[in-house]
C-alpha positions in Angstrom: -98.8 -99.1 12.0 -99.5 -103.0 10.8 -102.6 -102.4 8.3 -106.0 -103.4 10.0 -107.4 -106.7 9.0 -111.6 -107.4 8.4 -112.5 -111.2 9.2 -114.6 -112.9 7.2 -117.3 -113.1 9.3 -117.6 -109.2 9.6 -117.7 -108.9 5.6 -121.3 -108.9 5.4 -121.6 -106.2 8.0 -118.8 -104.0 6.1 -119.8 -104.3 2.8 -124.2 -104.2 3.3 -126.2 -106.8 2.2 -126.0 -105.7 -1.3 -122.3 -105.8 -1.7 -122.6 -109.8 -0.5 -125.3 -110.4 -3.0 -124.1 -109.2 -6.3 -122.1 -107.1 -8.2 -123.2 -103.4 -9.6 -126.2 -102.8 -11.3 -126.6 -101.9 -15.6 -127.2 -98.4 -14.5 -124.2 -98.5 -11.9 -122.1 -99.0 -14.3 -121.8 -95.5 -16.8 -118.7 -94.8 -14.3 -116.5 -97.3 -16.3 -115.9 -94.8 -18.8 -114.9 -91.7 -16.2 -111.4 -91.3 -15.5 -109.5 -93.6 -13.5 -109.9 -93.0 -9.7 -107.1 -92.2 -7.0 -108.2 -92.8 -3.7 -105.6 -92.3 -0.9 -106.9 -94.7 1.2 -107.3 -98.0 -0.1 -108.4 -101.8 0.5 -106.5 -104.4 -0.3 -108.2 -107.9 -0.6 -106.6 -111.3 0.3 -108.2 -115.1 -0.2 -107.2 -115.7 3.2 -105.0 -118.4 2.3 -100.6 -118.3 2.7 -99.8 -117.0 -0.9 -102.6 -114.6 -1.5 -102.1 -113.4 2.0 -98.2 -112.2 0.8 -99.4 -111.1 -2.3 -102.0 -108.3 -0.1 -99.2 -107.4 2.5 -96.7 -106.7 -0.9 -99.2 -104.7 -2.4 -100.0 -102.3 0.4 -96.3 -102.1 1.4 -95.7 -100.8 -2.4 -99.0 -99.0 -1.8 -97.6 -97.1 1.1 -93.9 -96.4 -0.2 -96.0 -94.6 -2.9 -98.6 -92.3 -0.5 -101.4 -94.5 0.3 -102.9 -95.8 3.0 -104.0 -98.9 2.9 -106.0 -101.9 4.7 -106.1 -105.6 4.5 -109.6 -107.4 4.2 -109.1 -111.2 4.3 -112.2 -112.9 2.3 -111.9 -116.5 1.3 -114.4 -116.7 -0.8 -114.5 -115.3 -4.1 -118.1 -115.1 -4.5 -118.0 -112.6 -2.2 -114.7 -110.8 -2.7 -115.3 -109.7 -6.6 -118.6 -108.4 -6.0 -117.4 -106.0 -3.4 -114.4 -105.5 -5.8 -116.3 -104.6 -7.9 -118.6 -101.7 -5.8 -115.3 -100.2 -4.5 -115.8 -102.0 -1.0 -112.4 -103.2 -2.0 -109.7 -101.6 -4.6 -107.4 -103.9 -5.1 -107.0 -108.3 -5.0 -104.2 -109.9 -6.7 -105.9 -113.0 -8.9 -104.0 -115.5 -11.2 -105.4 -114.8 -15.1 -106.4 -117.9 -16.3 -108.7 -118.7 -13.6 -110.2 -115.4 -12.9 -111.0 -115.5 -16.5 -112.9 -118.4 -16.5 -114.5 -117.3 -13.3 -116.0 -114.2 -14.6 -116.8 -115.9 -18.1 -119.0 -118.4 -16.5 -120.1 -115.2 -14.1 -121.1 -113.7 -17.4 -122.4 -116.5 -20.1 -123.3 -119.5 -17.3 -121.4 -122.5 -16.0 -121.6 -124.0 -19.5 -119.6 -121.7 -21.6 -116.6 -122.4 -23.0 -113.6 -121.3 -21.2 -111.3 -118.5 -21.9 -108.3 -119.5 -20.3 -105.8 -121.0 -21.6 -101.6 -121.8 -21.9 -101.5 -118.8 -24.5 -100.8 -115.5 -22.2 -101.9 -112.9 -24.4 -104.9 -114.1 -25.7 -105.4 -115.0 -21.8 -105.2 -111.4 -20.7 -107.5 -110.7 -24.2 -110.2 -112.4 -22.6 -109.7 -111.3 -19.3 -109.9 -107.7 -19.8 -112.6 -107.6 -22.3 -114.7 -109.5 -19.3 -113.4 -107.1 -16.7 -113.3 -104.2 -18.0 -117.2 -103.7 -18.4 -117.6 -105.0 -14.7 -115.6 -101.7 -13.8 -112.4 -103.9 -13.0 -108.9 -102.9 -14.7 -106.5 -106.2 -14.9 -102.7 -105.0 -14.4 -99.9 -106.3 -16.5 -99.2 -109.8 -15.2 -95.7 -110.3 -13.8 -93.4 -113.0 -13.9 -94.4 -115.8 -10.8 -96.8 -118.1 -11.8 -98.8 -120.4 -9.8 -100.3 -122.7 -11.6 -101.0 -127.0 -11.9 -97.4 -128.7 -11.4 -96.5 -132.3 -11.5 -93.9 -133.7 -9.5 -92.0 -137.2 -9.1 -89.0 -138.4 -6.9 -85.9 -136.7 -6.9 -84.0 -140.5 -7.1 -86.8 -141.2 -10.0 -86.1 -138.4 -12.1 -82.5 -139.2 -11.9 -83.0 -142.9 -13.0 -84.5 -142.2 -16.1 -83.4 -138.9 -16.9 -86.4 -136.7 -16.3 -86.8 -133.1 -16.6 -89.9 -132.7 -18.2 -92.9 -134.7 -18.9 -92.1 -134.9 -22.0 -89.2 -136.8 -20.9 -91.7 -139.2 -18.9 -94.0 -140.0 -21.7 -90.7 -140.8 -23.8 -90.2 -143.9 -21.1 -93.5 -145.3 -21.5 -93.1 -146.2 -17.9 -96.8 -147.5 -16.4 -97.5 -144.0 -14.1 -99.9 -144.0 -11.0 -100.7 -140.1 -10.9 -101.6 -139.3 -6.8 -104.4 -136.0 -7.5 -107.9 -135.0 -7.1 -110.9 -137.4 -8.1 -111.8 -134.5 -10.6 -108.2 -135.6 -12.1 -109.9 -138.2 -14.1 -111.8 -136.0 -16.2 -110.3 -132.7 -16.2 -108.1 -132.0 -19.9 -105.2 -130.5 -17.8 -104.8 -133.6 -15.6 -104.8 -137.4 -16.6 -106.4 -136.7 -19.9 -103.9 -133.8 -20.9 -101.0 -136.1 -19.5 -101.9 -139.2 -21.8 -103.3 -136.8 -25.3 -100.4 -134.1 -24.9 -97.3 -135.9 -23.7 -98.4 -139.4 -24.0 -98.0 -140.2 -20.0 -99.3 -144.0 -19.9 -101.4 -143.0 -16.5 -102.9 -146.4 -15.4 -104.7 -145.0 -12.3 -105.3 -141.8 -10.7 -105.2 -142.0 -6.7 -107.5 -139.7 -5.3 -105.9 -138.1 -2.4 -106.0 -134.4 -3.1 -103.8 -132.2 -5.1 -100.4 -131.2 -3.6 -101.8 -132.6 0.2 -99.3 -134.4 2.5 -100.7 -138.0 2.2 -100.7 -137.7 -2.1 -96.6 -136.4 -1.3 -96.2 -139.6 0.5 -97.9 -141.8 -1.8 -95.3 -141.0 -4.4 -92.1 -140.4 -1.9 -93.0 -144.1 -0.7 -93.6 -145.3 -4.0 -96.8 -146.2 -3.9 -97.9 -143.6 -6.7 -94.9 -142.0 -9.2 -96.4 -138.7 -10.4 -98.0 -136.3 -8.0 -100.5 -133.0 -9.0 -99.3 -130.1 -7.2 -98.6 -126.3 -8.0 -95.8 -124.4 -9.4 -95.2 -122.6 -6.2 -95.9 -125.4 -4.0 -93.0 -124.6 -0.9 -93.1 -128.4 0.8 -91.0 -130.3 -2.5 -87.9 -131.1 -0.9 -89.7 -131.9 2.6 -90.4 -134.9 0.4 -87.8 -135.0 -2.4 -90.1 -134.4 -5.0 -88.8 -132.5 -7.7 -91.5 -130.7 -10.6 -91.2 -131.9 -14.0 -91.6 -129.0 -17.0 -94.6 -128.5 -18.8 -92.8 -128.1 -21.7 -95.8 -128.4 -24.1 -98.1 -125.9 -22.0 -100.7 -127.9 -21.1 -101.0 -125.9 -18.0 -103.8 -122.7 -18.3 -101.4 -118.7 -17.6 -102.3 -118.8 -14.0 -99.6 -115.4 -13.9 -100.6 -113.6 -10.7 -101.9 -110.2 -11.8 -102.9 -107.4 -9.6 -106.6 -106.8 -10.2 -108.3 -103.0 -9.2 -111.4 -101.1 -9.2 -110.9 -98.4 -12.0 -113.6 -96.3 -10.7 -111.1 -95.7 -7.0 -107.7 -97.2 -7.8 -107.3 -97.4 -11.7 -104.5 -94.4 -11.7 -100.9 -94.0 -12.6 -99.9 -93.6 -9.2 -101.8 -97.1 -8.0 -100.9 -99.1 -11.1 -97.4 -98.0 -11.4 -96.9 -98.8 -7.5 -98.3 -102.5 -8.2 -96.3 -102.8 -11.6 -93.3 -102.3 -9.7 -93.4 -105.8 -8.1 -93.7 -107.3 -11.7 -90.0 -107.1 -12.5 -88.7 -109.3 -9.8 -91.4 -111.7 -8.4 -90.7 -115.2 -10.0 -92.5 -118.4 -9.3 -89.5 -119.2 -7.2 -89.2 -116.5 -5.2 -93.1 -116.8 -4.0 -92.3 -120.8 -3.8 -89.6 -119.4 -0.9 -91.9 -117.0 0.1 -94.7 -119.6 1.4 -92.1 -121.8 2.3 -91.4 -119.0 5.3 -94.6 -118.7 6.0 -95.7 -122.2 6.1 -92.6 -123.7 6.8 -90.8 -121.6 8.9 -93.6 -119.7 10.8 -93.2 -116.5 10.1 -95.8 -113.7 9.3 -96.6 -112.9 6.1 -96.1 -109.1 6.7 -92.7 -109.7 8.0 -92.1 -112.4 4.9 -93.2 -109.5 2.6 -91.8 -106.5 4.0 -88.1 -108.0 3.6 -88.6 -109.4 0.2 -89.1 -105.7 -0.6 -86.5 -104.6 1.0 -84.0 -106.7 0.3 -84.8 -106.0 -3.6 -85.1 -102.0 -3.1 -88.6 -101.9 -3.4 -89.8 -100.3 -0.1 -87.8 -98.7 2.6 -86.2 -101.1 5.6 -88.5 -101.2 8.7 -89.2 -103.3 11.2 -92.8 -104.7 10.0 -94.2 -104.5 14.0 -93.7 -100.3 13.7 -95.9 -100.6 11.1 
Protein backbone atom coordinates (compact mmCIF):
# COMPACT_ATOMS: atom_id res chain seq x y z
CA UNK A 1 0.00 0.00 0.00
CA UNK A 2 1.00 3.89 -0.93
CA UNK A 3 2.90 4.89 2.52
CA UNK A 4 0.60 7.13 4.78
CA UNK A 5 1.30 10.79 4.74
CA UNK A 6 1.07 13.28 8.22
CA UNK A 7 0.05 16.99 7.25
CA UNK A 8 1.65 19.61 8.65
CA UNK A 9 -0.96 20.74 10.63
CA UNK A 10 -1.25 17.39 12.59
CA UNK A 11 2.75 17.56 13.40
CA UNK A 12 2.22 19.02 16.61
CA UNK A 13 -0.27 16.49 17.65
CA UNK A 14 2.08 13.53 16.45
CA UNK A 15 5.22 14.58 17.69
CA UNK A 16 3.93 16.30 21.61
CA UNK A 17 4.55 19.57 22.38
CA UNK A 18 8.06 18.88 23.16
CA UNK A 19 9.17 17.40 19.98
CA UNK A 20 7.84 21.01 18.27
CA UNK A 21 9.79 22.95 20.82
CA UNK A 22 13.28 21.64 20.75
CA UNK A 23 15.54 19.07 20.21
CA UNK A 24 16.80 16.37 23.04
CA UNK A 25 17.96 17.30 26.23
CA UNK A 26 22.12 17.05 27.66
CA UNK A 27 20.94 14.12 29.54
CA UNK A 28 18.96 12.61 26.38
CA UNK A 29 21.70 12.37 24.71
CA UNK A 30 24.29 9.35 26.39
CA UNK A 31 22.33 7.15 23.59
CA UNK A 32 24.70 8.60 20.79
CA UNK A 33 27.33 6.38 21.74
CA UNK A 34 24.94 2.94 21.86
CA UNK A 35 24.92 0.98 18.79
CA UNK A 36 23.26 2.06 15.82
CA UNK A 37 19.41 1.35 15.84
CA UNK A 38 17.32 -0.89 13.28
CA UNK A 39 13.84 -0.17 13.49
CA UNK A 40 11.62 -2.02 10.99
CA UNK A 41 9.23 0.52 10.82
CA UNK A 42 10.40 3.77 9.86
CA UNK A 43 9.55 7.67 9.12
CA UNK A 44 10.56 9.23 6.37
CA UNK A 45 10.49 13.15 6.42
CA UNK A 46 9.83 15.38 3.33
CA UNK A 47 10.03 19.50 3.18
CA UNK A 48 6.83 19.31 1.52
CA UNK A 49 8.07 20.90 -1.51
CA UNK A 50 8.51 18.88 -5.37
CA UNK A 51 12.21 17.70 -5.02
CA UNK A 52 12.34 16.77 -1.36
CA UNK A 53 9.00 15.19 -1.82
CA UNK A 54 10.91 12.54 -4.51
CA UNK A 55 13.73 12.40 -2.52
CA UNK A 56 11.19 10.74 0.63
CA UNK A 57 9.07 8.54 -1.82
CA UNK A 58 12.86 7.16 -3.22
CA UNK A 59 13.96 6.57 0.14
CA UNK A 60 11.10 4.46 1.43
CA UNK A 61 10.84 2.63 -1.89
CA UNK A 62 14.68 1.56 -1.29
CA UNK A 63 13.49 1.27 2.32
CA UNK A 64 10.92 -1.29 1.54
CA UNK A 65 12.95 -3.39 -1.26
CA UNK A 66 15.25 -3.82 1.81
CA UNK A 67 12.41 -5.08 4.74
CA UNK A 68 11.14 -1.96 6.18
CA UNK A 69 8.17 -0.34 6.50
CA UNK A 70 8.03 2.87 6.12
CA UNK A 71 5.77 6.25 6.30
CA UNK A 72 5.95 9.68 4.79
CA UNK A 73 5.60 12.83 7.08
CA UNK A 74 5.53 15.99 5.04
CA UNK A 75 6.83 19.06 7.30
CA UNK A 76 7.88 22.30 5.60
CA UNK A 77 9.42 23.70 8.04
CA UNK A 78 12.70 22.82 9.21
CA UNK A 79 12.48 24.19 12.57
CA UNK A 80 10.22 21.71 13.28
CA UNK A 81 11.39 18.67 11.20
CA UNK A 82 15.18 18.35 12.79
CA UNK A 83 14.01 18.49 16.20
CA UNK A 84 11.67 15.62 15.82
CA UNK A 85 14.59 14.10 13.71
CA UNK A 86 16.32 14.32 16.18
CA UNK A 87 13.91 12.50 19.11
CA UNK A 88 13.24 9.59 16.70
CA UNK A 89 9.63 11.12 15.80
CA UNK A 90 11.19 10.82 12.44
CA UNK A 91 14.32 8.46 11.13
CA UNK A 92 15.15 9.59 8.19
CA UNK A 93 15.09 13.33 5.80
CA UNK A 94 17.23 13.79 2.91
CA UNK A 95 18.98 17.44 3.41
CA UNK A 96 21.55 19.15 0.98
CA UNK A 97 25.15 19.44 3.11
CA UNK A 98 26.16 22.80 2.85
CA UNK A 99 23.05 24.24 4.09
CA UNK A 100 22.14 21.89 6.69
CA UNK A 101 25.54 22.61 7.98
CA UNK A 102 25.12 26.08 8.34
CA UNK A 103 21.69 25.43 9.79
CA UNK A 104 22.77 23.41 12.64
CA UNK A 105 26.03 25.62 13.21
CA UNK A 106 24.02 28.73 13.80
CA UNK A 107 21.55 26.04 15.81
CA UNK A 108 24.64 25.42 17.81
CA UNK A 109 27.07 28.73 18.15
CA UNK A 110 24.02 31.62 17.20
CA UNK A 111 23.10 33.35 14.04
CA UNK A 112 26.42 35.12 14.06
CA UNK A 113 28.95 32.39 13.61
CA UNK A 114 30.82 31.86 10.94
CA UNK A 115 29.61 29.47 8.45
CA UNK A 116 30.74 25.95 7.72
CA UNK A 117 29.69 25.42 4.46
CA UNK A 118 31.37 25.88 1.75
CA UNK A 119 32.40 24.75 -2.25
CA UNK A 120 35.01 22.30 -0.70
CA UNK A 121 32.94 18.80 -0.20
CA UNK A 122 34.99 17.10 2.30
CA UNK A 123 35.71 19.64 4.60
CA UNK A 124 31.81 20.32 4.02
CA UNK A 125 30.81 16.89 5.24
CA UNK A 126 33.79 17.57 8.20
CA UNK A 127 31.77 20.08 9.61
CA UNK A 128 28.55 18.61 9.08
CA UNK A 129 29.14 15.48 10.90
CA UNK A 130 31.07 16.79 13.73
CA UNK A 131 27.70 19.10 14.29
CA UNK A 132 25.42 16.14 13.84
CA UNK A 133 26.83 13.68 15.23
CA UNK A 134 26.47 14.89 18.93
CA UNK A 135 22.82 15.85 18.13
CA UNK A 136 22.33 12.01 17.68
CA UNK A 137 22.06 12.50 13.81
CA UNK A 138 24.40 10.27 11.40
CA UNK A 139 24.94 12.26 7.84
CA UNK A 140 25.16 9.41 4.91
CA UNK A 141 27.66 9.63 2.13
CA UNK A 142 26.45 12.36 -0.14
CA UNK A 143 25.72 11.17 -3.68
CA UNK A 144 26.21 12.61 -6.90
CA UNK A 145 22.93 15.22 -7.68
CA UNK A 146 23.41 18.44 -6.47
CA UNK A 147 21.06 21.16 -6.00
CA UNK A 148 22.54 24.05 -5.38
CA UNK A 149 22.65 28.21 -6.62
CA UNK A 150 22.68 28.19 -10.68
CA UNK A 151 22.97 30.97 -13.03
CA UNK A 152 21.35 30.97 -16.22
CA UNK A 153 21.25 33.21 -19.54
CA UNK A 154 19.68 32.80 -23.08
CA UNK A 155 20.25 29.93 -25.04
CA UNK A 156 20.68 32.62 -28.35
CA UNK A 157 23.00 34.74 -25.75
CA UNK A 158 25.24 32.10 -24.84
CA UNK A 159 25.70 31.21 -28.35
CA UNK A 160 26.59 34.88 -29.40
CA UNK A 161 29.47 35.18 -27.25
CA UNK A 162 30.43 31.82 -26.74
CA UNK A 163 29.34 31.12 -23.16
CA UNK A 164 29.65 28.00 -21.16
CA UNK A 165 30.73 29.12 -18.03
CA UNK A 166 30.81 32.27 -16.14
CA UNK A 167 33.96 32.43 -16.45
CA UNK A 168 33.40 32.82 -20.08
CA UNK A 169 30.98 35.82 -19.19
CA UNK A 170 33.23 37.83 -17.02
CA UNK A 171 35.92 37.30 -19.95
CA UNK A 172 33.28 39.63 -22.27
CA UNK A 173 33.05 42.35 -19.86
CA UNK A 174 29.57 42.63 -21.12
CA UNK A 175 27.38 45.28 -18.72
CA UNK A 176 25.14 42.22 -16.90
CA UNK A 177 21.60 42.94 -15.19
CA UNK A 178 21.42 39.80 -12.86
CA UNK A 179 17.27 39.07 -12.33
CA UNK A 180 17.50 37.35 -8.28
CA UNK A 181 16.48 37.95 -4.79
CA UNK A 182 16.86 41.44 -3.00
CA UNK A 183 19.31 39.47 -0.62
CA UNK A 184 21.40 39.03 -4.04
CA UNK A 185 23.02 42.31 -3.34
CA UNK A 186 24.72 41.33 -0.42
CA UNK A 187 25.12 37.78 -0.31
CA UNK A 188 29.12 36.54 -1.29
CA UNK A 189 27.56 33.70 -3.58
CA UNK A 190 25.41 36.11 -5.60
CA UNK A 191 26.33 39.66 -7.18
CA UNK A 192 29.32 40.04 -4.95
CA UNK A 193 30.78 36.37 -5.71
CA UNK A 194 29.87 37.09 -9.44
CA UNK A 195 31.96 40.50 -9.72
CA UNK A 196 35.21 39.29 -6.90
CA UNK A 197 35.37 35.53 -8.30
CA UNK A 198 34.73 35.73 -12.06
CA UNK A 199 34.77 39.37 -12.54
CA UNK A 200 30.92 39.53 -13.86
CA UNK A 201 30.43 43.52 -14.41
CA UNK A 202 26.76 43.17 -12.58
CA UNK A 203 25.33 46.82 -12.94
CA UNK A 204 22.04 46.05 -11.19
CA UNK A 205 20.34 43.23 -9.48
CA UNK A 206 16.48 42.95 -10.35
CA UNK A 207 14.74 41.81 -7.52
CA UNK A 208 12.22 39.45 -8.65
CA UNK A 209 12.88 36.21 -6.80
CA UNK A 210 15.30 33.48 -7.56
CA UNK A 211 14.48 30.96 -10.26
CA UNK A 212 10.47 32.47 -10.27
CA UNK A 213 8.64 32.82 -13.58
CA UNK A 214 8.58 36.70 -13.89
CA UNK A 215 12.81 36.74 -13.15
CA UNK A 216 12.84 33.74 -16.28
CA UNK A 217 11.03 36.31 -18.36
CA UNK A 218 13.01 39.25 -17.50
CA UNK A 219 16.01 37.68 -19.00
CA UNK A 220 14.12 35.45 -21.98
CA UNK A 221 12.75 39.14 -22.93
CA UNK A 222 15.86 40.77 -22.44
CA UNK A 223 15.15 42.88 -19.98
CA UNK A 224 17.74 41.30 -17.44
CA UNK A 225 20.75 38.80 -19.00
CA UNK A 226 21.79 36.66 -16.07
CA UNK A 227 19.11 34.89 -13.97
CA UNK A 228 19.70 33.11 -10.15
CA UNK A 229 18.20 29.82 -10.29
CA UNK A 230 19.17 26.20 -9.12
CA UNK A 231 21.17 23.37 -10.50
CA UNK A 232 18.13 21.22 -10.69
CA UNK A 233 15.78 23.88 -11.65
CA UNK A 234 13.27 21.61 -14.35
CA UNK A 235 11.52 24.92 -16.23
CA UNK A 236 15.04 26.04 -18.38
CA UNK A 237 14.01 25.28 -21.73
CA UNK A 238 10.31 26.36 -21.05
CA UNK A 239 12.26 29.59 -21.37
CA UNK A 240 15.45 28.84 -23.32
CA UNK A 241 17.63 29.58 -20.61
CA UNK A 242 20.54 27.50 -20.48
CA UNK A 243 22.95 27.36 -16.86
CA UNK A 244 26.31 28.61 -17.16
CA UNK A 245 29.30 26.47 -15.08
CA UNK A 246 30.55 27.45 -11.92
CA UNK A 247 33.65 26.62 -12.89
CA UNK A 248 35.55 28.41 -9.96
CA UNK A 249 33.09 26.94 -7.18
CA UNK A 250 31.72 29.79 -5.93
CA UNK A 251 28.65 27.86 -5.22
CA UNK A 252 28.42 26.14 -1.26
CA UNK A 253 28.29 21.51 -1.77
CA UNK A 254 24.58 21.61 -1.57
CA UNK A 255 25.05 17.40 -2.42
CA UNK A 256 21.77 15.92 -1.33
CA UNK A 257 22.68 13.47 1.51
CA UNK A 258 20.29 11.26 3.31
CA UNK A 259 20.27 12.34 6.96
CA UNK A 260 19.08 9.52 9.97
CA UNK A 261 18.49 9.23 13.55
CA UNK A 262 21.42 6.84 14.74
CA UNK A 263 19.70 6.00 17.79
CA UNK A 264 16.53 4.05 15.29
CA UNK A 265 17.90 3.94 11.77
CA UNK A 266 21.78 4.33 11.90
CA UNK A 267 22.36 0.48 10.76
CA UNK A 268 23.86 -1.36 7.94
CA UNK A 269 20.74 -2.46 6.69
CA UNK A 270 19.10 1.38 6.63
CA UNK A 271 22.34 3.09 5.42
CA UNK A 272 23.22 0.62 2.86
CA UNK A 273 19.49 0.70 1.48
CA UNK A 274 19.84 4.71 1.13
CA UNK A 275 23.58 4.41 -0.22
CA UNK A 276 22.27 2.51 -2.89
CA UNK A 277 20.57 5.52 -4.66
CA UNK A 278 24.05 7.40 -4.51
CA UNK A 279 25.48 5.68 -7.49
CA UNK A 280 23.06 6.82 -10.07
CA UNK A 281 21.12 10.00 -8.98
CA UNK A 282 22.80 13.00 -10.85
CA UNK A 283 21.75 16.64 -10.82
CA UNK A 284 20.20 15.86 -14.17
CA UNK A 285 18.26 13.10 -13.46
CA UNK A 286 16.46 14.89 -10.34
CA UNK A 287 16.30 18.16 -12.84
CA UNK A 288 13.94 15.43 -15.03
CA UNK A 289 12.62 14.25 -12.14
CA UNK A 290 10.76 17.66 -10.98
CA UNK A 291 10.36 18.41 -14.39
CA UNK A 292 7.50 15.32 -14.23
CA UNK A 293 6.29 16.37 -11.42
CA UNK A 294 5.98 19.92 -11.98
CA UNK A 295 5.75 19.90 -15.55
CA UNK A 296 4.07 17.09 -16.46
CA UNK A 297 1.73 16.33 -13.49
CA UNK A 298 2.58 13.40 -12.27
CA UNK A 299 2.87 12.08 -8.65
CA UNK A 300 5.95 11.99 -7.05
CA UNK A 301 5.55 8.30 -6.00
CA UNK A 302 4.82 7.21 -9.46
CA UNK A 303 7.95 9.68 -10.70
CA UNK A 304 10.04 7.76 -8.07
CA UNK A 305 8.99 4.41 -8.21
CA UNK A 306 10.00 4.16 -12.04
CA UNK A 307 13.23 5.95 -11.72
CA UNK A 308 13.95 2.95 -9.51
CA UNK A 309 12.85 0.68 -11.58
CA UNK A 310 14.01 1.58 -14.60
CA UNK A 311 17.72 1.61 -12.97
CA UNK A 312 17.23 -1.86 -11.13
CA UNK A 313 16.87 -0.39 -7.88
CA UNK A 314 13.49 -1.65 -6.59
CA UNK A 315 11.21 -4.23 -8.13
CA UNK A 316 8.46 -3.05 -11.00
CA UNK A 317 4.98 -2.25 -9.48
CA UNK A 318 2.37 -0.35 -10.18
CA UNK A 319 2.91 2.62 -7.46
CA UNK A 320 -1.22 2.67 -6.74
CA UNK A 321 -0.82 -1.28 -5.28
CA UNK A 322 1.36 0.17 -3.11
Amino acid sequence: MRPPRVPLVALCLLLGAAGCATGPSLEDRGAVTAAPGDSRRLTVGSAGFTESDLLAQMYALLLEEAGYRTKILSVTNRELYEPALERGQIDVVPEYAATFADWLNAKVNGADAPTVGSPDLAATMTALRALAGPRGLTVLDAGRAVDQNAFAVTAAFAAEHRLKTLSDLGATGLPVRLAAGDECVRRPYCAPGLRKVYGIDVTAVDPKGVGTTPAKQAVQNGEDQLVLTTTTDATLDEFGLVLLADDRRLQNADHVVPVVNRARAGSAGVTGALARLNTVLTTADLAHLNEQVDSWRRLPEDVARNYLADRGLVRPQDASAR
